[in-house]
N, C-alpha and C positions, 0 to 999 in steps of 0.2 A: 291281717290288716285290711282295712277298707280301701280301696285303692279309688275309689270315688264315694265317698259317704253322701245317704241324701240326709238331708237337713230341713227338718222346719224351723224357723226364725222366729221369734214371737217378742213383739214390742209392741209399749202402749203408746209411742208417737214414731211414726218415720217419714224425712223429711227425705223427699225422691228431687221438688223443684219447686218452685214459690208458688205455683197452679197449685199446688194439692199442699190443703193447708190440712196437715196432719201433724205439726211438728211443733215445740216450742221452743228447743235447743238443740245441747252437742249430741245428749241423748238419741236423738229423732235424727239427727245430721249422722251422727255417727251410724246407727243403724240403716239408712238409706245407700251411706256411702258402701255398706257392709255387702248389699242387697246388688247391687251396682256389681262392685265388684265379683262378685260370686258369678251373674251372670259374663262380665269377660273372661274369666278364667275356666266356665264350662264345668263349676261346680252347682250340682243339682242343689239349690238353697227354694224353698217356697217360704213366702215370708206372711205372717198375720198379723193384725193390728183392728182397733174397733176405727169403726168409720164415726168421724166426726163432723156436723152440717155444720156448727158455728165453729171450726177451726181451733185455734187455741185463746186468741181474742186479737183485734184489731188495735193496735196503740192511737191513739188519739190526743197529743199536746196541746196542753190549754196555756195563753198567754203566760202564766204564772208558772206553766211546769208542771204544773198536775196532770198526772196519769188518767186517760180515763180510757176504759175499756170498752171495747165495741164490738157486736160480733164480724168473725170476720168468715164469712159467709162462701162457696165454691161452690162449683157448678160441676159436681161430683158424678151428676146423671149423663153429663156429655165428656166427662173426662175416663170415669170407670165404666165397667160392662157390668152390669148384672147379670149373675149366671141363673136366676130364677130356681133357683136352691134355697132352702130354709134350712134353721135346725132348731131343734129343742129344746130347751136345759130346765130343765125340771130343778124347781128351788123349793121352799120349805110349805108354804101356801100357796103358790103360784109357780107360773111358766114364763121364760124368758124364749122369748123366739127371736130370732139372729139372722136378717135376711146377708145374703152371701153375694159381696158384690169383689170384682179381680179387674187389676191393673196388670198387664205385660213388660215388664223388663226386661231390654233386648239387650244385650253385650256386644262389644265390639265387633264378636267374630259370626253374629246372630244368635247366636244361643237368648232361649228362652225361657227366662223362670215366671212364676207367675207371683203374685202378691193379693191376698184376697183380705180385704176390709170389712168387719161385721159391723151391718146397720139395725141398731134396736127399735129406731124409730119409724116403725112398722102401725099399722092399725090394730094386728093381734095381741100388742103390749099395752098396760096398764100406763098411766102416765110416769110413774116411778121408774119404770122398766126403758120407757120414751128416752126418759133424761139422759142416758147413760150415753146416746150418741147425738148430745147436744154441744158439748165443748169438752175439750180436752185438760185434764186437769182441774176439773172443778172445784172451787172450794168447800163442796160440800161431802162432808167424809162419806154419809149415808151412798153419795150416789158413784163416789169414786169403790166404796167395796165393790158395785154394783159390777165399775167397771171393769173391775180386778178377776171377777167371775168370770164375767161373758168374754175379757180376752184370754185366762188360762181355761178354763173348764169348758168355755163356749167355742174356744177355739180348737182343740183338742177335738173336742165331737161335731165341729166344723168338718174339719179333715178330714173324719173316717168317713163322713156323710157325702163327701167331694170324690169319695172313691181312695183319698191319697190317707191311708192308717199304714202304710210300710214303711215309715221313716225309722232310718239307723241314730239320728239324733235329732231331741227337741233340745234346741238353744234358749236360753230364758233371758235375754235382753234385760237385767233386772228384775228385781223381787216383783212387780206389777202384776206376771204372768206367773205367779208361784203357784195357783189354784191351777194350774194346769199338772201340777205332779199329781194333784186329787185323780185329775180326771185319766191320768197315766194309771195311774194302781188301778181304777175301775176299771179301764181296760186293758191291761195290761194283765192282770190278776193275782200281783203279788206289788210289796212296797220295793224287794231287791231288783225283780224285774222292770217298775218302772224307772227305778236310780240311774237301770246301766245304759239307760236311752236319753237321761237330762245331763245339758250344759249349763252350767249357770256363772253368770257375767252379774258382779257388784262394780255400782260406779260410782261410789259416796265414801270418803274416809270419816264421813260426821258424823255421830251421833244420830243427831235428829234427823238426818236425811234418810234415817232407816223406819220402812213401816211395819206400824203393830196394828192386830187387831186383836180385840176380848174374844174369846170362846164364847160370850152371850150372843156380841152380834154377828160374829160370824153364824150358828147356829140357828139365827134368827133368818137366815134369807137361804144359805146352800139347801140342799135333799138332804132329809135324814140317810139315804145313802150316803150321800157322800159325804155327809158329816160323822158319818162313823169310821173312814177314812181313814177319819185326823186323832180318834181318840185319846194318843198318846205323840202326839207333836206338840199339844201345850205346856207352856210353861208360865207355873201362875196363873192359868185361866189364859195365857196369852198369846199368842201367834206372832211370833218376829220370823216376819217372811223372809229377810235376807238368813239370819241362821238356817229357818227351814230350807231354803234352797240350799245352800253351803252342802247341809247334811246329807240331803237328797240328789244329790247329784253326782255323778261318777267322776266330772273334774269340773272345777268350778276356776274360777282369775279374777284378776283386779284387773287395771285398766293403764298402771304403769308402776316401770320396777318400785319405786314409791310407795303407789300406791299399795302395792304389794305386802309390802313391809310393814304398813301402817295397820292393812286389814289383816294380817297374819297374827300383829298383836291385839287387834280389836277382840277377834274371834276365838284369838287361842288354836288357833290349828293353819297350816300350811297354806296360803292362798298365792298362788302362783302371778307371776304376770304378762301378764300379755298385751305391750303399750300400744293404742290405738294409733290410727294411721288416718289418711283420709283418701278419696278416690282421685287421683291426679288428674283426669279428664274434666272432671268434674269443677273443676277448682283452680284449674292456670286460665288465666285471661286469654281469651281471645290473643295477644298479641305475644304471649310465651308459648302458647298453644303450638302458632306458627312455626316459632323458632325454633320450639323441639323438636317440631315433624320434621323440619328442614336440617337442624343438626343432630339431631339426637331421635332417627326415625320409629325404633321401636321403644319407645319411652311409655305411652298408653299402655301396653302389653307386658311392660320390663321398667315398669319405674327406677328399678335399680342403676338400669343402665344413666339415672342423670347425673352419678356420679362424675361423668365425663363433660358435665355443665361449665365445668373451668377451663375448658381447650376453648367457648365461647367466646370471642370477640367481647368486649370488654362494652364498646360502641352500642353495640347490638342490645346487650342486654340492658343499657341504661335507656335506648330510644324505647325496647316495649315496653320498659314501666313507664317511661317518659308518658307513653299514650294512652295504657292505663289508669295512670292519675291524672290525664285531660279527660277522663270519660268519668270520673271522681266530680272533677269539679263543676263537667257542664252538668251531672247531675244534681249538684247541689246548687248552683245558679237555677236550672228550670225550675228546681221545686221553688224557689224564693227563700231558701233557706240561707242565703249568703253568697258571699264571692271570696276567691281563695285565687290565689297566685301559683303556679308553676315553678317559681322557681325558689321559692321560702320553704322551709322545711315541713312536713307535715306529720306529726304524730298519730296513732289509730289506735284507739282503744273500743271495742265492743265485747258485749258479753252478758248475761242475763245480772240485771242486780240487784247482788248478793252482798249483804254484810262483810263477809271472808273476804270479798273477792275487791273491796275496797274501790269503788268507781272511783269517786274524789280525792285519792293517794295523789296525786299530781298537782294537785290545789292545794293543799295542804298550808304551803308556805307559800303565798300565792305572790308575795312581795318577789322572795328567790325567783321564781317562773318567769314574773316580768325582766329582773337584771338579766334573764336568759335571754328572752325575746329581743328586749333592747341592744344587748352586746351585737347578735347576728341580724339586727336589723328585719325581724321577722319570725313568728315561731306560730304553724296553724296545728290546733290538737281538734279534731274529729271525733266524735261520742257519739253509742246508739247503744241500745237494750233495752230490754222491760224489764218492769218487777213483778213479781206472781200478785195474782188477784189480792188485793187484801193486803198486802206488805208493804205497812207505812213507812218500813226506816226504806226501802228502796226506791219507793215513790218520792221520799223525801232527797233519797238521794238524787234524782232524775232532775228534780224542780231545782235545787242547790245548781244544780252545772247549766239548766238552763238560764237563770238569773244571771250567773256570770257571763254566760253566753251575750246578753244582752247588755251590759257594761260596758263602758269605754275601759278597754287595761290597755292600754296604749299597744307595745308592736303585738301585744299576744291576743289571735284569734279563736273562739272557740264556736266550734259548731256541734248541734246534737240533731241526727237523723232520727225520726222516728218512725217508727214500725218497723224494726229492724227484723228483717228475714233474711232469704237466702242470697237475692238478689243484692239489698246494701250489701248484706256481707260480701259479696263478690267484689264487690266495686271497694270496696275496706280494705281487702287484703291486698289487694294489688295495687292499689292507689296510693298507699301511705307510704312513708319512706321509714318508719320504721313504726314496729306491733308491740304495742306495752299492755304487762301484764305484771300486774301485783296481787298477786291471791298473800291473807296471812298462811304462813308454812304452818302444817303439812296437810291444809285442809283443800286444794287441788288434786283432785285424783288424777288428771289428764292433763284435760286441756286440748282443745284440737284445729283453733284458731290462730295460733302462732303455726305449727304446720302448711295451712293451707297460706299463708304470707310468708316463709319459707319458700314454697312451692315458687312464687312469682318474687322472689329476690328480695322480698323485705326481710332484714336481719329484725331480730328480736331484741329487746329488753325487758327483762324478766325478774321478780323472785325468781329462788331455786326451788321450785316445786313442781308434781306432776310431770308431764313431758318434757319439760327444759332441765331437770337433772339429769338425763341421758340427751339431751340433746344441745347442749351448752357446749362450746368453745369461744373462749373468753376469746373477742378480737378476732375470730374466724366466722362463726355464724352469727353471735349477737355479741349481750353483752347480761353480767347477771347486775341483778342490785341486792348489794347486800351479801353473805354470805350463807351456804345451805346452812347451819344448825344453830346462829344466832335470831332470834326474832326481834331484836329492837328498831322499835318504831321509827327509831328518828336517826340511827346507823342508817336504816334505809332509803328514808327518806333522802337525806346530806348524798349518799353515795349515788343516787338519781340523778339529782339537779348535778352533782359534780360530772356524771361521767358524758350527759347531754352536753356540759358547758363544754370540759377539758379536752374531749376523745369526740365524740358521734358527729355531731353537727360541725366541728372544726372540718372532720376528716369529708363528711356530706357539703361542705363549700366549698373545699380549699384543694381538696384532691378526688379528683374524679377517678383515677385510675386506681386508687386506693379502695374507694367505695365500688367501684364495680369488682374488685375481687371481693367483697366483702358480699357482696349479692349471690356471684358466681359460686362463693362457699357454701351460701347457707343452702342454692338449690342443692350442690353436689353431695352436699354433709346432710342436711337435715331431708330434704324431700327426696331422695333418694330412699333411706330407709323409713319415714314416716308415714307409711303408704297401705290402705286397708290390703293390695296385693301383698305386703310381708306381711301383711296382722293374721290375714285370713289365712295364708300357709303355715302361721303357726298355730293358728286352732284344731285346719286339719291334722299337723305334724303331732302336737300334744295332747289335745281334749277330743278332739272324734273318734280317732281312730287307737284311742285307750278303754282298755277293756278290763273289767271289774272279774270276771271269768276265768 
């Protein structure tokens, strides 16, 4: 057994702090908080990723709603070090060079890992070669293989070049980094020996959120080395990076038991789970922050211990949301986005938008929402997220809830944040008094926004999907809508508005002592185990230190 495994980490966005725009979701959040944690806990994690100068893109809301994308540009040369290291990567008529720039992650206790960023957009590269570290996520396929290379195969021969080739395990953050098993067998010198060193993490239960590539174009840009690599990992001329990794790697997971279950059937073969978590430090407001230091002191180091969140003064924990969601509202009064009340109820919905993931479920019956508002004299619903470059139905969803936004609906207020990053999101999960999420079932692998509004006492209301299937107690931490294995649209709908009207917002006006155990449960129940320090001792426990041998 490995009694400290080192680990290389590899992901194509990680989101460390709203300074380093590396990130465009949970993907990147989750991977950061991953990175984070490793260094408190004094586990040797080095983490890679390509460096991005236009970030993932800037949001920009136009009167109408319209989405438009902007770069959103860092100052990367005074935030990272450049180590003035290069590297190679020899491709099929050309050469990719990868200048090598590292951020230092410090952990609670000092511990030190390092995090190093490939920049393509160097003068020794061709302007195709340029693109690859212009934005994250590009919509163009040609230059996202590009990027798939230089973070698995570029990354890989990053490392050995950095001195650091002794790693006991390469983690694959998603199929992104799949061309890094290429570059494992090249160096490694067999395909079993590079297996026994990959972990590989799926975080999509959909279909289409899996990528393929033809054996034309892939062959069209890697080394005829290392495209003889892959000779017989096609299927149909084609390359489905999430199977290849599955295959190729000595233990592979989903992202919850769920998810698990649903990738078990995708694949036809056993995919474990391992439900993601999120950094606690990272993630309670300033004014929970306090309170756990003050009751709950080794809570940073022992997330578990906030099981003990319920001996908390009832008082206590409803003044620092109280003061979290005054730091909600003055930020939405500065920006001129609106004015919002303290003591009216406030819903929070954020999240990238997706189809599945249904932004506008709460509008629906938008007549019901208002008898809501009007019965309690008040009802404010809080909206932020992007849609991926180029995705009409999500752009169109953004402009639909800004329009309402801008309507007299008598008591019902709605505001939409835009350029939602780390920072709103901070101020989202703490601020709100309760975190709505309606993905359609079973297409939520996770989820890890409801966790971190857990963490700061917001209970949930939810589909039963992704992390609120293990994280659901009906009337103790949230509440569900609908039931796990029915999906009718308008069951769930009825059962929303009904449980907002009859149960949430009664019990949020009429009894405070009700609602602050209701806070107190979700940190004791839910943030206690939802925490990347249990994710990440179950990867050591299960997938690193499992040996093929």
């Amino acid at each position: 057994m490995l009694l400290n495994p080192r680990i290389a980490y590899f992901s194509m966005e990680i989101g460390l702090k709203d300074e380093i725009k590396e990130y465009a979701g949970g993907l990147g959040i989750l991977a950061g908080d991953t990175l984070k944690t490793a260094a408190d806990m004094g586990v040797d994690m080095v983490g890679i990723s390509i460096l991005y100068k236009n970030g993932y893109f800037k949001q920009v809301l136009a009167d109408d709603g319209e989405q438009i994308e902007a770069a959103d540009s860092w100052d990367y040369k005074n935030i990272l070090q450049n180590t003035g290291i290069k590297v190679s990567v020899p491709l099929n008529d050309d050469t990719l060079h990868l200048e090598i720039w590292k951020y230092e992650i410090v952990g609670v206790t000092g511990k030190i890992n390092p995090l190093y960023f490939l920049n393509a957009d160097i003068d020794e590269n061709s302007q195709e070669n340029k693109y690859i570290s212009f934005n994250l996520y590009t919509p163009y396929n040609h230059t996202r293989l590009r990027q798939e290379i230089a973070l698995g195969i570029g990354g890989v021969m990053a490392l050995k070049e950095l001195g650091l080739s002794t790693f006991d395990i390469y983690h694959l953050n998603e199929s992104h980094a799949a061309f890094g098993i290429v570059a494992l067998r090249d160096m490694l010198g067999s395909k079993d020996e590079a297996k026994n060193h990959v972990c590989f993490t799926t975080h999509t239960p959909a279909e289409h959120g899996h990528i393929i590539h033809s054996k034309e174009e892939i062959e069209s840009l890697i080394s005829s080395e290392h495209a003889s690599l892959l000779t017989n990992d096609y299927e149909n001329n084609n390359l489905h990076l999430t199977k290849f990794s599955l295959l190729n790697s000595k233990f592979n997971n989903a992202v919850s038991q769920k998810h698990s279950e649903i990738s078990s059937k995708m694949f036809d073969m056993p995919i474990p789970g391992i439900t993601n978590g999120i950094h606690v430090s990272t993630w309670a407001s300033e004014y929970f922050g306090r309170l756990f230091d003050e009751k709950i002191p080794t809570w940073r180091n022992y997330p578990e211990d906030l099981q003990r969140a319920e001996g908390i003064s009832g008082d206590l924990v409803i003044n620092a949301h109280d003061q979290a969601k005054q730091d909600l509202i003055n930020y939405i009064e500065a920006n001129n986005l609106g004015n919002l009340s303290l003591d009216i109820f406030t819903i929070g919905f954020a999240r990238r938008v997706d189809g599945y993931k249904r932004s506008g479920f709460l509008f629906y019956e938008l007549d019901r929402l208002k008898e809501v508002a009007e019965k309690f004299d008040g009802l404010q619903i809080i909206f932020s997220g992007k849609a991926y470059f180029d995705y009409s139905d999500g752009e169109d969803h953004i402009a639909y809830v800004i329009k309402l936004s801008k309507k007299n609906l008598g008591k019902l207020k709605i505001i939409y944040l835009p350029n939602y990053g780390m920072n709103t999101s901070s101020l989202m999960v703490s601020g709100c008094d309760i975190w709505l999420n309606n993905p359609i079932k079973p297409l939520e692998a996770s989820g890890t926004s409801g966790m971190k509004a857990a963490l700061n006492g917001v209970p949930n209301l939810s589909t039963i999907d992704g992390w609120w299937v293990e994280g659901l107690r009906e009337g103790i931490t949230g509440w569900a809508i609908g039931n796990e294995d029915d999906n009718n649209e308008e069951t769930e709908l009825m059962d929303m508005y009904s449980k907002l009207e009859n149960t949430i917002i009664p019990a949020y006006q009429s009894n405070k002592r009700e609602w602050a155990r209701l806070m107190k449960s979700a940190i004791a129940y839910n943030a206690s185990h939802f925490n990347t320090h249990r994710m990440l001792r179950e990867y050591i426990d299960k997938g690193y230190n499992v040996s093929l041998a």
